[in-house]
FIDREN-55023 format. One record per atom (N, C-alpha, C, CB): residue number from 1; atom name; y negated, z negated, x. Coordinates in Angstrom, 3 decimals. Atoms other than C-alpha are relative to their C-alpha. Glycine has a CB too. Layout:
residues N
NUM|CA|Y|Z|X
...
//
This chain:
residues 135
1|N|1.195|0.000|0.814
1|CA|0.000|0.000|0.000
1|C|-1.271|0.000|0.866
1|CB|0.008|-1.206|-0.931
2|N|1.398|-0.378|-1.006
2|CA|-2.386|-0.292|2.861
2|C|-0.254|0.819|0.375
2|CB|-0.260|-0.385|0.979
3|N|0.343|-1.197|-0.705
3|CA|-2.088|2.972|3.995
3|C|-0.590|0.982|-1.481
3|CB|1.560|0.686|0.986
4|N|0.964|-0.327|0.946
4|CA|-3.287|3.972|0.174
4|C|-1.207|-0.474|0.290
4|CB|0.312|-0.386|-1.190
5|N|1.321|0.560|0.020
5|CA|-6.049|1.554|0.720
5|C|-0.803|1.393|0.958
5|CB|-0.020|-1.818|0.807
6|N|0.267|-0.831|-1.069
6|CA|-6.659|3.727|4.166
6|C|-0.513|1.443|-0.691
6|CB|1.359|0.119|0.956
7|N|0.447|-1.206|0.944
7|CA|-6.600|6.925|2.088
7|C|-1.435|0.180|-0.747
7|CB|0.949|-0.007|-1.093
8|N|1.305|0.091|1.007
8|CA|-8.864|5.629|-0.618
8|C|-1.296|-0.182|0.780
8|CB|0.107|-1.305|-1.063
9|N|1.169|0.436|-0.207
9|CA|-11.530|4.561|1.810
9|C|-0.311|1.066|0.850
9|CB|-0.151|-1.366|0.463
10|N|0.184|-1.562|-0.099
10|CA|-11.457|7.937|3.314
10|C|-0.564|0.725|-0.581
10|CB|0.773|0.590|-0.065
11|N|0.311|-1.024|1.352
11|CA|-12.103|9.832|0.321
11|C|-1.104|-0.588|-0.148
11|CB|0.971|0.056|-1.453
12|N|1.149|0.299|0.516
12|CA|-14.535|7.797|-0.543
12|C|-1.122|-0.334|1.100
12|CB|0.246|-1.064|-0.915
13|N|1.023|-1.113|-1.048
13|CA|-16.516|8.191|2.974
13|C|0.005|1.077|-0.281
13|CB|0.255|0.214|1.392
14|N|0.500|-1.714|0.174
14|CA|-16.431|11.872|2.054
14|C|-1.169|-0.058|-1.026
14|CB|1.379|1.184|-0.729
15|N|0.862|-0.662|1.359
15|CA|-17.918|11.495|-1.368
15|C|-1.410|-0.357|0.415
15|CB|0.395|-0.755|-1.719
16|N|1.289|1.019|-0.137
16|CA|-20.348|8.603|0.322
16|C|-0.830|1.265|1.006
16|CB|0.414|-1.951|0.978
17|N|0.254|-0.757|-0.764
17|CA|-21.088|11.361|2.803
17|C|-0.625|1.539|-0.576
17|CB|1.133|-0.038|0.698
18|N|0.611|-0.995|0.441
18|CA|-23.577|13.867|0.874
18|C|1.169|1.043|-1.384
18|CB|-0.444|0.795|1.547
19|N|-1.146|-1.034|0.954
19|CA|-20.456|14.627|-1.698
19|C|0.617|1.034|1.065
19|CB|-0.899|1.083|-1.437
20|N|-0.587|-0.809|-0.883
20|CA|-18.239|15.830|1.332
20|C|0.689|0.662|-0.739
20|CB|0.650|-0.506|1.001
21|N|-1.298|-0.394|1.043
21|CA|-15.713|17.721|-1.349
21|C|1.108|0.415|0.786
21|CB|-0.293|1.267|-1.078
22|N|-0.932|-0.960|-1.098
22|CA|-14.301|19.913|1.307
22|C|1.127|-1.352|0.796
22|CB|-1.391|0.988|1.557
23|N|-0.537|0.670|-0.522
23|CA|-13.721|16.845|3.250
23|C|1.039|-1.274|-0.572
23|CB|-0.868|-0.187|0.599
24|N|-0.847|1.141|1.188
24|CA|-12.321|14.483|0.005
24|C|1.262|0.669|0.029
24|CB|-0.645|-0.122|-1.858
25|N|-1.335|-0.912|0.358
25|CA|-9.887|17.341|-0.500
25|C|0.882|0.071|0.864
25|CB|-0.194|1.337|-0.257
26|N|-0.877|-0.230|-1.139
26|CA|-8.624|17.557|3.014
26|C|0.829|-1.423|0.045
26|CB|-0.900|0.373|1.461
27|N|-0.800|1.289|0.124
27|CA|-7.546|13.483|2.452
27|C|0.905|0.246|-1.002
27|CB|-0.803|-1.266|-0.323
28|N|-1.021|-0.081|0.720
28|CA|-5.785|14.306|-0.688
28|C|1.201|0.616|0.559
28|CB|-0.354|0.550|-1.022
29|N|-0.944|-0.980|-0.224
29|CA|-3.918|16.699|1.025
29|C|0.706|-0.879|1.601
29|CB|-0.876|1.821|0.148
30|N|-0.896|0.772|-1.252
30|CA|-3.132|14.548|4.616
30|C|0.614|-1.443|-0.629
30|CB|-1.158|-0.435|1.528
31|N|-0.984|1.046|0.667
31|CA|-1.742|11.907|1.880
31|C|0.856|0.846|-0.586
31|CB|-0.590|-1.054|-1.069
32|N|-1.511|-0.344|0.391
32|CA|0.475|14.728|0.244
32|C|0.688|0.144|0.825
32|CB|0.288|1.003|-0.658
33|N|-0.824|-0.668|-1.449
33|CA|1.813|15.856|3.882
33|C|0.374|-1.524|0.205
33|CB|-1.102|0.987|1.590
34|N|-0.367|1.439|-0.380
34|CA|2.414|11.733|4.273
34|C|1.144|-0.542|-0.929
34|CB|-1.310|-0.976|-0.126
35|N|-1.018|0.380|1.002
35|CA|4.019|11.221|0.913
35|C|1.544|0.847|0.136
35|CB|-0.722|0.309|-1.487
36|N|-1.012|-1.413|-0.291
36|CA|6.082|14.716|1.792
36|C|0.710|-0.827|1.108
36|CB|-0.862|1.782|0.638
37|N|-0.773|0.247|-1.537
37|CA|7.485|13.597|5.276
37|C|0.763|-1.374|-0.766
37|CB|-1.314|-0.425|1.795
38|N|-1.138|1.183|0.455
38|CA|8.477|9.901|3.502
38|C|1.215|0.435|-1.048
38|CB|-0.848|-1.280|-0.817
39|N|-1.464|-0.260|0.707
39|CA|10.071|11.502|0.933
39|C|1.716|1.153|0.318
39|CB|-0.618|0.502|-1.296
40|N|-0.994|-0.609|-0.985
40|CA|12.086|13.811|3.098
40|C|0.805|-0.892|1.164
40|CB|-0.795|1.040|0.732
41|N|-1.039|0.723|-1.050
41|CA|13.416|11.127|5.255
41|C|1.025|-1.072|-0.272
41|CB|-0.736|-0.622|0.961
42|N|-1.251|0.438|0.427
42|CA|15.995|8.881|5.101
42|C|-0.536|-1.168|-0.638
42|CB|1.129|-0.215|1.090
43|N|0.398|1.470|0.453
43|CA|13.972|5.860|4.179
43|C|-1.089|-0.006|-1.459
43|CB|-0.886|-0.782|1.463
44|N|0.496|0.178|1.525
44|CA|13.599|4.474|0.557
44|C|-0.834|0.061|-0.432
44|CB|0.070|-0.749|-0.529
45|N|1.381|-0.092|0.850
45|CA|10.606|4.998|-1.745
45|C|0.097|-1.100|-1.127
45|CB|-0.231|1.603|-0.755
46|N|-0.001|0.920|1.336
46|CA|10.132|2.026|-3.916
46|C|-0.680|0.618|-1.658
46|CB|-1.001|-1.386|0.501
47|N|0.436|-0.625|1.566
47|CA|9.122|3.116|-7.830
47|C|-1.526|-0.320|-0.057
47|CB|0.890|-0.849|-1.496
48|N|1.571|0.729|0.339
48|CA|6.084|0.782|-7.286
48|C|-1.052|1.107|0.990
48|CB|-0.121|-2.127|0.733
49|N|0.917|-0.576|-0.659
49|CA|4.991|2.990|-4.316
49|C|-0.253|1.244|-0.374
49|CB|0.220|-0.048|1.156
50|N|0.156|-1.200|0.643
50|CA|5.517|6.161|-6.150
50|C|-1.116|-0.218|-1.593
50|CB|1.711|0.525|-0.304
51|N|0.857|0.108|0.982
51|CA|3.711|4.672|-8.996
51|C|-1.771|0.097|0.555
51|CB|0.451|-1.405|-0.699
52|N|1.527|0.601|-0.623
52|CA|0.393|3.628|-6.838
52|C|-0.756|1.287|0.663
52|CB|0.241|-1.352|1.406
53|N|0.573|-1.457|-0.800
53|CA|0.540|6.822|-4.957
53|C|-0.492|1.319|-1.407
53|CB|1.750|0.814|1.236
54|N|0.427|-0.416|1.201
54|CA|0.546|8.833|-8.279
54|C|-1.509|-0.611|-0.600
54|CB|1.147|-0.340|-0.876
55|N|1.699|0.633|0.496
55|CA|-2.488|6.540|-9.822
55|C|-0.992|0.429|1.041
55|CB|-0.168|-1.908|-0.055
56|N|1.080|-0.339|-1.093
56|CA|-4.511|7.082|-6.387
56|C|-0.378|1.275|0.079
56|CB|0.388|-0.305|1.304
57|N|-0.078|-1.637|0.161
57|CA|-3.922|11.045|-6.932
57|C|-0.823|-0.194|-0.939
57|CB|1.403|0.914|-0.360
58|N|0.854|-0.419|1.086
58|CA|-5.265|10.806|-10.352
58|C|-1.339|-0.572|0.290
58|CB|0.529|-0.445|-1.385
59|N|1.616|0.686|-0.021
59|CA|-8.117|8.603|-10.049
59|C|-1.069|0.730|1.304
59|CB|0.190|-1.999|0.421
60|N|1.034|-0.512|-0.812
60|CA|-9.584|10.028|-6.674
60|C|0.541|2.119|-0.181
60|CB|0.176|-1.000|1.998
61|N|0.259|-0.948|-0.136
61|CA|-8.511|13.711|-7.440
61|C|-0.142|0.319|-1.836
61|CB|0.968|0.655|1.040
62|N|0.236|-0.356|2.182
62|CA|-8.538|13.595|-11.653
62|C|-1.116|-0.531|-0.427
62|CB|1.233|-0.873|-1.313
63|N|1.138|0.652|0.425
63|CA|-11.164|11.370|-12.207
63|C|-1.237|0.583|0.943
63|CB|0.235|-1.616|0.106
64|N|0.666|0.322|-0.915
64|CA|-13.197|11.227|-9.254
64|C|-0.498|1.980|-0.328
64|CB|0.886|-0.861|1.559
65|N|0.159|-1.947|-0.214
65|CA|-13.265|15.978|-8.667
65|C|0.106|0.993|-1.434
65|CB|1.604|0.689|1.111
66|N|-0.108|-1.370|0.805
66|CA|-12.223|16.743|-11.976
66|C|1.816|1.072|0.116
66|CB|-1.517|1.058|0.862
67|N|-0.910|-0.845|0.130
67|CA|-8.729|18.325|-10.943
67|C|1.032|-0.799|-0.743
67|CB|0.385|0.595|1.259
68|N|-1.459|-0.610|0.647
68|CA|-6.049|18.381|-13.317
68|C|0.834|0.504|-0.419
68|CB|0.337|0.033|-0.273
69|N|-1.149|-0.608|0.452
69|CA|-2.832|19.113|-14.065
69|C|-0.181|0.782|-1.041
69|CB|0.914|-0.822|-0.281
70|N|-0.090|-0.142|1.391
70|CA|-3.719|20.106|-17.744
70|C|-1.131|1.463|-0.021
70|CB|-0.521|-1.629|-0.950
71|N|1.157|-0.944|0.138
71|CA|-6.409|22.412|-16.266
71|C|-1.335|-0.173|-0.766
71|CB|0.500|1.039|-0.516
72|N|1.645|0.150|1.211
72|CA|-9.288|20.634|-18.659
72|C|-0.483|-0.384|1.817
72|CB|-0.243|-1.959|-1.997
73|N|0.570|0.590|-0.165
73|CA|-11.890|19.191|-16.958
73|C|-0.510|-1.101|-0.630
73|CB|-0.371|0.517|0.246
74|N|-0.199|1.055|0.766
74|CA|-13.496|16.164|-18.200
74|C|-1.120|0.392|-1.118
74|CB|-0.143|-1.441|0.813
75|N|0.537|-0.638|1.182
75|CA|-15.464|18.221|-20.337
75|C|0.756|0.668|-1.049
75|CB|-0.785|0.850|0.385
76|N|-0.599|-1.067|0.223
76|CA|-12.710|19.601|-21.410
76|C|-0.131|2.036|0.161
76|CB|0.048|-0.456|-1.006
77|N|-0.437|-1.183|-0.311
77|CA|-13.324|22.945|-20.047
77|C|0.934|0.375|1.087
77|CB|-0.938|0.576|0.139
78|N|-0.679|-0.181|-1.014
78|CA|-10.822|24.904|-18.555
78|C|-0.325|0.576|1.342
78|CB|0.759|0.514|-0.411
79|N|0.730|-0.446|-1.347
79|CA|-11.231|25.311|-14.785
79|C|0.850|-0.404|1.273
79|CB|-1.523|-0.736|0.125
80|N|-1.435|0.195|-0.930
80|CA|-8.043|24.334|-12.957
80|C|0.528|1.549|0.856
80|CB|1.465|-0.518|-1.290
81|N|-0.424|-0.982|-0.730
81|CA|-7.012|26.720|-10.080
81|C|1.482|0.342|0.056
81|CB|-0.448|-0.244|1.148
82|N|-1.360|-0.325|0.439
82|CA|-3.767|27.826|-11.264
82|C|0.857|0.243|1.246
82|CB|0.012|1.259|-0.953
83|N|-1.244|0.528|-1.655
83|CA|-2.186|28.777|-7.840
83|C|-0.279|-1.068|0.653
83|CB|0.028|1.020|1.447
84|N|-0.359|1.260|-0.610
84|CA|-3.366|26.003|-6.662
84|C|1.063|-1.368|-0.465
84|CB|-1.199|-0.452|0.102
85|N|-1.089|0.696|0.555
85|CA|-1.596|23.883|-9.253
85|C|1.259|0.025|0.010
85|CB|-0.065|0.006|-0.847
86|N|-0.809|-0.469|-0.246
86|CA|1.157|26.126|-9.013
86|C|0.960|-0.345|1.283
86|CB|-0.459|0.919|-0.130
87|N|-1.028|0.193|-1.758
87|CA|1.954|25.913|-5.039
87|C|0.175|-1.775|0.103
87|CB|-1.318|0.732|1.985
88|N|-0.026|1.262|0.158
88|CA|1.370|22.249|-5.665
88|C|1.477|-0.753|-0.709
88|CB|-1.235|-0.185|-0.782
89|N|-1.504|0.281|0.585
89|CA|4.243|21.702|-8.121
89|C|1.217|0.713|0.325
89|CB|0.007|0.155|-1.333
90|N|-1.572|-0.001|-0.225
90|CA|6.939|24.089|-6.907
90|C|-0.053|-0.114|1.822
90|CB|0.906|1.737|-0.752
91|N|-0.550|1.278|-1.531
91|CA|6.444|21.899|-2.908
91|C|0.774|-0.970|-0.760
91|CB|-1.537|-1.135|1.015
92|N|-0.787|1.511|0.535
92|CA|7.642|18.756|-5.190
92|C|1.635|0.840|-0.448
92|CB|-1.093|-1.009|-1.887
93|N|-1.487|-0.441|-0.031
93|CA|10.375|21.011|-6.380
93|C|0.562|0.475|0.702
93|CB|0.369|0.592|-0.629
94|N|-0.429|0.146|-1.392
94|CA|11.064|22.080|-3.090
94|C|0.839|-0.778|0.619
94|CB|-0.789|-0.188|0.579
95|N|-0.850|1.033|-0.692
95|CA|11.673|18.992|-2.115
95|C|0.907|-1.121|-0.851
95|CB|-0.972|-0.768|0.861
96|N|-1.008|0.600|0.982
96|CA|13.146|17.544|-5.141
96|C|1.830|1.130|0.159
96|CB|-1.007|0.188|-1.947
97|N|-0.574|-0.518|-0.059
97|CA|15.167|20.347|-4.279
97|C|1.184|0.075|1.328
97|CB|-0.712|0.659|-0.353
98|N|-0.159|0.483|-1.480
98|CA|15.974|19.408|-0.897
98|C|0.739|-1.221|-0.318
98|CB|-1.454|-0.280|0.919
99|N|-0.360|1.065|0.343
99|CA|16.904|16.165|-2.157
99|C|1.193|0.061|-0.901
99|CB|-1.012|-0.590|-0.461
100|N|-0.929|-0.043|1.083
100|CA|19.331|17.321|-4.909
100|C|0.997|0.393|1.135
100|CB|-0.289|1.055|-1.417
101|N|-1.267|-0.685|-0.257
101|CA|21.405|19.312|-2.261
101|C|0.370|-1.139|1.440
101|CB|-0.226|2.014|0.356
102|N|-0.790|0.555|-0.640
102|CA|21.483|16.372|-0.026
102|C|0.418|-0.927|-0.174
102|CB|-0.180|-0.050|0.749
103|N|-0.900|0.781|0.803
103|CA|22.915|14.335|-2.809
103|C|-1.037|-0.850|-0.376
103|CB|1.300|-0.666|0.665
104|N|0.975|1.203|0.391
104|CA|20.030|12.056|-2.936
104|C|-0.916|0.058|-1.390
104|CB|-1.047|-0.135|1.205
105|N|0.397|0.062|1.409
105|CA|19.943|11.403|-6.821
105|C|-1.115|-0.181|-0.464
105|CB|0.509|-0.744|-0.551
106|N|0.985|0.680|0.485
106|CA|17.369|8.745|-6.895
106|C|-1.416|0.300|0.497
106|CB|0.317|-1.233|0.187
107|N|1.664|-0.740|-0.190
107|CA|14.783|10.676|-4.794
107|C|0.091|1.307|-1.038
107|CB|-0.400|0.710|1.977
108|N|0.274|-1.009|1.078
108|CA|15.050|13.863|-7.207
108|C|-0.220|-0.568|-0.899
108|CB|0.849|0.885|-0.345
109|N|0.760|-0.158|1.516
109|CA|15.053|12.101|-9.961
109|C|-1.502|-0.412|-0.064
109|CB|0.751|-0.987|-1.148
110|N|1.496|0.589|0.134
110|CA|12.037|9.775|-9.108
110|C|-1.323|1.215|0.414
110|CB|-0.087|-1.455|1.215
111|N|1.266|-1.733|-0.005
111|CA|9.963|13.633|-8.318
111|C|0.335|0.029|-1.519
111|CB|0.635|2.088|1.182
112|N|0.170|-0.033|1.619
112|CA|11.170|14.654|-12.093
112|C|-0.596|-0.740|-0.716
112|CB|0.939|-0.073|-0.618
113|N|0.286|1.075|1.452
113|CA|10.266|11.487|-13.849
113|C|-1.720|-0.039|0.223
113|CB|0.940|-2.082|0.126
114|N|1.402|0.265|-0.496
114|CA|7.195|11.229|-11.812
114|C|-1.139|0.850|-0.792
114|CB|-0.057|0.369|1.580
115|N|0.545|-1.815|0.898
115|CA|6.356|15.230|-12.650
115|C|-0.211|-0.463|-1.783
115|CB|1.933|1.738|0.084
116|N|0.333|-0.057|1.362
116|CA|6.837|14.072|-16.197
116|C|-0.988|-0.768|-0.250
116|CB|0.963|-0.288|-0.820
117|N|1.111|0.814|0.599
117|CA|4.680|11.184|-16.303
117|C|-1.179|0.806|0.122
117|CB|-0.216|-1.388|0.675
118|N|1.538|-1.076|0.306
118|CA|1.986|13.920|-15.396
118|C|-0.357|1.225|-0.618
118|CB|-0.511|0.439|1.035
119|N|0.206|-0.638|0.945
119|CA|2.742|15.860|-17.890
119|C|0.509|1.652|0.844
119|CB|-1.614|-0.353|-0.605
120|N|-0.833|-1.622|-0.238
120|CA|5.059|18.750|-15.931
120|C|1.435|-0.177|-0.270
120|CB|-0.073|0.688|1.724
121|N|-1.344|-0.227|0.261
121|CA|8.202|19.461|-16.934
121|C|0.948|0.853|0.501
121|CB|0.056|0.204|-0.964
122|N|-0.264|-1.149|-1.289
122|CA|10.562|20.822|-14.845
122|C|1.505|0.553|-0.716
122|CB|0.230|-0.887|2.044
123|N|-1.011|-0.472|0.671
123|CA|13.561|22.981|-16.453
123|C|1.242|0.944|0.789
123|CB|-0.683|0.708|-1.023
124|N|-0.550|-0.662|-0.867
124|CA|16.220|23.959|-13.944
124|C|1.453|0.893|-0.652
124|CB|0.230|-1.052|1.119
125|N|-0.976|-1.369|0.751
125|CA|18.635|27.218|-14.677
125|C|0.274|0.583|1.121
125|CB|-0.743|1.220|-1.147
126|N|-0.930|-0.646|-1.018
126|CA|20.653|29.521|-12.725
126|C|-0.777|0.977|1.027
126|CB|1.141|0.856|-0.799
127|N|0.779|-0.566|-0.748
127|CA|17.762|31.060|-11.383
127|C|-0.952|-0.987|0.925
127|CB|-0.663|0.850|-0.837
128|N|0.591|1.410|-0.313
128|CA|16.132|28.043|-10.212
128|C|-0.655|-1.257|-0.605
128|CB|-0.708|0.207|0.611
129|N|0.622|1.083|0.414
129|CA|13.776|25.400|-11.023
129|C|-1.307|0.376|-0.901
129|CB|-0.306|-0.807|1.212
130|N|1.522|-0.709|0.565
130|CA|10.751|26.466|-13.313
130|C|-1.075|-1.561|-0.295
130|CB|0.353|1.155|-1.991
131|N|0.625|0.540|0.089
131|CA|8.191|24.570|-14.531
131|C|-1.027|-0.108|-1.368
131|CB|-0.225|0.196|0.972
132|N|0.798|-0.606|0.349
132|CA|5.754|23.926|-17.089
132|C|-1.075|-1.515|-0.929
132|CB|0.764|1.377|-0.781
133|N|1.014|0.896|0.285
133|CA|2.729|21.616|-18.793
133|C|0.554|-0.175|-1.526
133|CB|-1.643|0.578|0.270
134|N|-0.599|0.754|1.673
134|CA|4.193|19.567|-21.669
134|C|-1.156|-0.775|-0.643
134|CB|1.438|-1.359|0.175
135|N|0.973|0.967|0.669
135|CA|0.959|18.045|-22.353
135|C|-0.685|0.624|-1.188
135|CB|-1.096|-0.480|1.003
//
C-alpha cells in the first residue's frame, strides 16, 4: 500500500505542477507496468491490494482526468479514446491469459472479477477472449 501512496503523490505533483497531464498519465502507466510485472510473477496478490490498486486507477485517472471505461466523461459526454481503452483491456487479457495457461486460477480469475467490477466483461470462445462494456 505504500507504494500506492508513492504513486498517488506522484500524480498529484504532476497535477500540482501547472496540470502536468502528460506527466500524471506517464504515473498511471509506470503503476500499470508495476501491477503487470507483480501479476506475472510468482508472488501472491492479495484481493485487498487488487482492490486499492483498482480504486487509485479510478479516482486519479476517472475522477481526477476524466478517463473512463464507459467512455462518458463526467459530463457525460462521450470522449474516451477507444484504442486506447481497447489496448488497455486486451494487456489484462493477455495476462489473464498468461495466467490461465499457467494454471494459475486465482490470478485469472481475480483480472475477470476485477474487469467486471469496472464494468468489462470478458467472454472467452474458440477464437479467443473478447470483450465488452456491460455498463
Amino acid at each position: 500500500m505504500e507504494k500506492l501512496d508513492a504513486y498517488r503523490g506522484r500524480f498529484e505533483e504532476a497535477m500540482d505542477d501547472d496540470f502536468n497531464t502528460p506527466r500524471a498519465i506517464a504515473t498511471l502507466f509506470d503503476l500499470s507496468r508495476e501491477v503487470n510485472t507483480l501479476l506475472n510473477s510468482d508472488q501472491a496478490v492479495s484481493k485487498a491490494t487488487l482492490e486499492a490498486t483498482g480504486a487509485l486507477y479510478s479516482a486519479l485517472g476517472g475522477e481526477v482526468l476524466g478517463l473512463r471505461l464507459d467512455g462518458k466523461s463526467a459530463g457525460g459526454a462521450s470522449q474516451a479514446d477507444a484504442g486506447l481503452v481497447d489496448g488497455l483491456v486486451q494487456m489484462l487479457i493477455g495476462v489473464r491469459e498468461e495466467a490461465r495457461q499457467a494454471r494459475d486460477w486465482a490470478k485469472a480469475d481475480a483480472i475477470r472479477d476485477r474487469l467486471l467490477e469496472m464494468g468489462v466483461s470478458l467472454e472467452d470462445g474458440p477464437q479467443g477472449t473478447r470483450w465488452r462494456l456491460s455498463r
